[in-house]
VMD Tcl script that builds the backbone (N, CA, C; Angstrom):
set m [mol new atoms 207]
animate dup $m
set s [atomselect $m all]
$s set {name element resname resid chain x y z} {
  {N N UNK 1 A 138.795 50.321 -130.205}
  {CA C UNK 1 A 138.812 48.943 -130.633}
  {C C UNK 1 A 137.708 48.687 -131.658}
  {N N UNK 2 A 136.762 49.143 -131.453}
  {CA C UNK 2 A 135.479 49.064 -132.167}
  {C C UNK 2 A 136.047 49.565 -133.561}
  {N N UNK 3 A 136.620 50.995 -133.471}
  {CA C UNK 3 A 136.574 51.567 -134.641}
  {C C UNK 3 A 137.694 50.656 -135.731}
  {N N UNK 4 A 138.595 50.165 -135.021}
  {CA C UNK 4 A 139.705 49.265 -135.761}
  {C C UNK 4 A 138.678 47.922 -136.218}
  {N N UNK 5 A 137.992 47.340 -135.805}
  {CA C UNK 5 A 137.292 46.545 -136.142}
  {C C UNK 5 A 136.470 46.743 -137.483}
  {N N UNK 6 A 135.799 48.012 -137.615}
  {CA C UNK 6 A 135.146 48.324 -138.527}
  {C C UNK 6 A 135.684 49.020 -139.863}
  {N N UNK 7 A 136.643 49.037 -139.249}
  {CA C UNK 7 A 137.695 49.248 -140.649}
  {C C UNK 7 A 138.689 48.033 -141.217}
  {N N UNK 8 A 138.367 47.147 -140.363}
  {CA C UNK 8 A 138.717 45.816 -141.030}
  {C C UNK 8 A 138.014 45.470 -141.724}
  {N N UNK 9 A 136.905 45.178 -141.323}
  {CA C UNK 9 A 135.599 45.120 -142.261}
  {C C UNK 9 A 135.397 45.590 -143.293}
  {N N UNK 10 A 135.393 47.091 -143.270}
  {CA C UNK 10 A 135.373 47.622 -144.460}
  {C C UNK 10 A 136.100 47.325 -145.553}
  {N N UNK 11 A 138.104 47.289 -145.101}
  {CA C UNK 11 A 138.894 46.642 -146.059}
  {C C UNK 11 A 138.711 45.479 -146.663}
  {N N UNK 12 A 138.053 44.135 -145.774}
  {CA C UNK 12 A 137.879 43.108 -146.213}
  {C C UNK 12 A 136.720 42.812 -147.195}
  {N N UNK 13 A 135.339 43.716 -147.028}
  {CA C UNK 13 A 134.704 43.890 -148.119}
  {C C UNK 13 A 134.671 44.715 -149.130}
  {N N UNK 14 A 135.581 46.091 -149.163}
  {CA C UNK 14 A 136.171 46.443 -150.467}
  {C C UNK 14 A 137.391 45.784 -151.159}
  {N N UNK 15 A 138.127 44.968 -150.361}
  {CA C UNK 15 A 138.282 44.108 -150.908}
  {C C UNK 15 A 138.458 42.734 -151.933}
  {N N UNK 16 A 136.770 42.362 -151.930}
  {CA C UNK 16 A 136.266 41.327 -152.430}
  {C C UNK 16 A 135.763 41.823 -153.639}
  {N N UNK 17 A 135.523 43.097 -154.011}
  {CA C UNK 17 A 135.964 43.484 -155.587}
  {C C UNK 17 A 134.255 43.141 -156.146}
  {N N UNK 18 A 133.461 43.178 -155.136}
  {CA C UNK 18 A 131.620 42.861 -155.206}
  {C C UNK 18 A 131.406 44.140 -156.753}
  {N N UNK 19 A 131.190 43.381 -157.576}
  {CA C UNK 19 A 130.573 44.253 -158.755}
  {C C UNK 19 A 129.347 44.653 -158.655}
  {N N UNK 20 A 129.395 46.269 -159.277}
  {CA C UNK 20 A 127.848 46.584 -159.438}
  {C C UNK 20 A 127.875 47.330 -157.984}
  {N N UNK 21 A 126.894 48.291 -158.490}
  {CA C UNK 21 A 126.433 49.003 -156.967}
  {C C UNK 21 A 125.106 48.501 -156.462}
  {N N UNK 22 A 124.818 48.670 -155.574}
  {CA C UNK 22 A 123.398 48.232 -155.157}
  {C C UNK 22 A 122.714 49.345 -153.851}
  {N N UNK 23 A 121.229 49.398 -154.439}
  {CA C UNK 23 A 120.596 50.267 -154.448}
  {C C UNK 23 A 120.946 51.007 -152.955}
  {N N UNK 24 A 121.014 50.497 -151.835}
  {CA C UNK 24 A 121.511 50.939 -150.729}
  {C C UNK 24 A 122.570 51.830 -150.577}
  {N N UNK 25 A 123.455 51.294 -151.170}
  {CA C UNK 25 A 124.711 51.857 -151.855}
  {C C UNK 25 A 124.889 53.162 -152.355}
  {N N UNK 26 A 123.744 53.468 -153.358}
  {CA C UNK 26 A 123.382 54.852 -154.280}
  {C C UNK 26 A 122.716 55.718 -153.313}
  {N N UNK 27 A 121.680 55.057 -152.681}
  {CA C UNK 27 A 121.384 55.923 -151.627}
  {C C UNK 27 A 122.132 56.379 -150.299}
  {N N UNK 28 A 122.559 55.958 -149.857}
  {CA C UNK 28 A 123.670 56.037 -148.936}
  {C C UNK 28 A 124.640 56.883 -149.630}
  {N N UNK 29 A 125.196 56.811 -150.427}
  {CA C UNK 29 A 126.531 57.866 -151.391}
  {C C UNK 29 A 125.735 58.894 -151.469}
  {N N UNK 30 A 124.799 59.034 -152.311}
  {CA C UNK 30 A 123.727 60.457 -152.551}
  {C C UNK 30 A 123.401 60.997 -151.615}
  {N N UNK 31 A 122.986 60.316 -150.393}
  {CA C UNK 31 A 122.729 61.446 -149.414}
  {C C UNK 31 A 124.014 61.656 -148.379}
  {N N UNK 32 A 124.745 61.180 -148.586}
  {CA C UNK 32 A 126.361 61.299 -147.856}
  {C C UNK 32 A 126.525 62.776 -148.559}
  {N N UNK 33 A 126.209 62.428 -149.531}
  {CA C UNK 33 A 127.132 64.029 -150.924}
  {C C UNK 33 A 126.354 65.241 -150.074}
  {N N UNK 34 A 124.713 64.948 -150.206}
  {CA C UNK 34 A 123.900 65.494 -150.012}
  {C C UNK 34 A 123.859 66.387 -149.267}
  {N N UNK 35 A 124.348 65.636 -147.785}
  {CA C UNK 35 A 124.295 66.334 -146.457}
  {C C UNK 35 A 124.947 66.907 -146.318}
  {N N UNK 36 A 126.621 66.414 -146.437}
  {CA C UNK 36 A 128.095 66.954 -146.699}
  {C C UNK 36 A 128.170 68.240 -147.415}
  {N N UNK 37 A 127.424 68.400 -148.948}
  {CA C UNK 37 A 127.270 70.000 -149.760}
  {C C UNK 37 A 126.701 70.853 -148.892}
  {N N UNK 38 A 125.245 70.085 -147.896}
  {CA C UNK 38 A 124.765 70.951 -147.712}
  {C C UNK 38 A 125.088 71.974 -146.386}
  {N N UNK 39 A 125.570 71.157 -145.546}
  {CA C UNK 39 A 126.456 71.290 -144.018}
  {C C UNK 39 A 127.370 72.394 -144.464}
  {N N UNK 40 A 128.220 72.196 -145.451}
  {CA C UNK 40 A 129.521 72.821 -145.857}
  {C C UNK 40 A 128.941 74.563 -146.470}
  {N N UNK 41 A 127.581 74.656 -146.841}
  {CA C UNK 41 A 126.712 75.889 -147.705}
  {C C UNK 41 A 126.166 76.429 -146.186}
  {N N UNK 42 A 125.463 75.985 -145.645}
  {CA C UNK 42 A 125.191 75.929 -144.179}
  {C C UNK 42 A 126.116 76.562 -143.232}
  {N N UNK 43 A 127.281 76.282 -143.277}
  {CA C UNK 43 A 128.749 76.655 -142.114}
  {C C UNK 43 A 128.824 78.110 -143.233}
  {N N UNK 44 A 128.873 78.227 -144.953}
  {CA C UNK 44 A 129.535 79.506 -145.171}
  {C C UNK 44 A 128.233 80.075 -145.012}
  {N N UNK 45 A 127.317 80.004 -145.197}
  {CA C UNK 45 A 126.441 81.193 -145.217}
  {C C UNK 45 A 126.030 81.598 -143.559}
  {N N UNK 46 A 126.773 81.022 -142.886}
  {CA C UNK 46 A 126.644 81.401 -141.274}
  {C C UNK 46 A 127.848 82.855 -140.893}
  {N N UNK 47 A 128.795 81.955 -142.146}
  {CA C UNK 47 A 130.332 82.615 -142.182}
  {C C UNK 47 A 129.803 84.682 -142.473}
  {N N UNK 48 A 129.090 84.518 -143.761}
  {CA C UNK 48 A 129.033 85.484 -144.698}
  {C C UNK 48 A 127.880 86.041 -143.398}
  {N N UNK 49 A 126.810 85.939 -143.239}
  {CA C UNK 49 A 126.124 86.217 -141.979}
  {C C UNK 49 A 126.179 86.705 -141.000}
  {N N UNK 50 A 127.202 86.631 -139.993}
  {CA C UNK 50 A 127.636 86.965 -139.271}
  {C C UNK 50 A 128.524 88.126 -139.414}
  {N N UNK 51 A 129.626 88.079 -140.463}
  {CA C UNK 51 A 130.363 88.884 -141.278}
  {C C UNK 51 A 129.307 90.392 -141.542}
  {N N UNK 52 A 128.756 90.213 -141.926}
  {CA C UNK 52 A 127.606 90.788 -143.008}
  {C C UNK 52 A 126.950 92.204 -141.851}
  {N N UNK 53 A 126.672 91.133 -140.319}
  {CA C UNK 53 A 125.294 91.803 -139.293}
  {C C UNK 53 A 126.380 92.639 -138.334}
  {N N UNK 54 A 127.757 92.678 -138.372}
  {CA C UNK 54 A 128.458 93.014 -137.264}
  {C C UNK 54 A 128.784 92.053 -136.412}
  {N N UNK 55 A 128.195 91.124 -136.064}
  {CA C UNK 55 A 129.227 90.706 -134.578}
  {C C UNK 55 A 130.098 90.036 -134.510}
  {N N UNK 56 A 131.134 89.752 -135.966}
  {CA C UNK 56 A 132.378 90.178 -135.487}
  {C C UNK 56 A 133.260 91.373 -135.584}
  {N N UNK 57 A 132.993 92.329 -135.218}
  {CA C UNK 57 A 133.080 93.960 -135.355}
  {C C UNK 57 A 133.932 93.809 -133.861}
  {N N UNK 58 A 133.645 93.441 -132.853}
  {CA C UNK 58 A 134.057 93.008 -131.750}
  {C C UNK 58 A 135.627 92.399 -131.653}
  {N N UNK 59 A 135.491 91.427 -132.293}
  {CA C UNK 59 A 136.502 90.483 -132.700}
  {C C UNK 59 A 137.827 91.005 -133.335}
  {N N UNK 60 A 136.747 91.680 -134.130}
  {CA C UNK 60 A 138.173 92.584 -135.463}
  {C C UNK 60 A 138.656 93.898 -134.920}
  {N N UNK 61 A 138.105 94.116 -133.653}
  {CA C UNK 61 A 138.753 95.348 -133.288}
  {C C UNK 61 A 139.033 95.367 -131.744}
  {N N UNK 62 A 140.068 94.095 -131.569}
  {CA C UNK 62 A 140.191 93.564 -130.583}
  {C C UNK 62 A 141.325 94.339 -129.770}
  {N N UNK 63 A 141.765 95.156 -128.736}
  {CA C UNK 63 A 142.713 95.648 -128.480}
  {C C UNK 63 A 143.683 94.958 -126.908}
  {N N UNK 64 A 144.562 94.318 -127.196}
  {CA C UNK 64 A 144.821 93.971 -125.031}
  {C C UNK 64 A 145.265 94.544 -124.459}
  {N N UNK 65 A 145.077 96.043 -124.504}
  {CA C UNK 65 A 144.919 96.548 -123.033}
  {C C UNK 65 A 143.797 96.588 -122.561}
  {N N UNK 66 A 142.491 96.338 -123.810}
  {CA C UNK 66 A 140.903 95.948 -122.698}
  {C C UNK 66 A 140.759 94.611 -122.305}
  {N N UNK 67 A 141.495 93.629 -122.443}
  {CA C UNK 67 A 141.883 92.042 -122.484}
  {C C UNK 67 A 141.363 92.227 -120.909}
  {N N UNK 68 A 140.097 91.727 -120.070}
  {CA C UNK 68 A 140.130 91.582 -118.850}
  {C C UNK 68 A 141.021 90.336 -117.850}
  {N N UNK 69 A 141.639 89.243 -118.680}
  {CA C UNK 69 A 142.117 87.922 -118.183}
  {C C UNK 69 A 143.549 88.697 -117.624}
}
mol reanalyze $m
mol bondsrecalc $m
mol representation Tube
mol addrep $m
């Protein structure tokens, strides 16, 4: 309910067509980008990492007849 609420909101003030950005605004977008590039560089270089040290060596040479379940 909350979340439907706050997306009313949102529509109703993008909406209103408010010109100009304001400074909150720039900051808030910039570090949205910010975090988002950096999270996303963060997850591949965990990717390449892991890849890289072996342990998924395990994974990739998975056979089920050792499947204990």
């Amino acid at each position: 309910m909350f979340a439907l609420a706050v997306a009313i909101l949102a529509i109703l003030l993008v909406s209103r067509n408010v010109e100009g950005w304001r400074p909150h605004m720039v900051i808030a977008t910039g570090l949205g980008v910010f975090l988002t590039v950096m999270l996303a560089g963060s997850l591949m270089l965990l990717i390449f990492f892991s890849s890289s040290t072996g342990y998924d060596d395990e994974v990739a040479h998975f056979q089920p007849e050792n499947d204990d379940s």
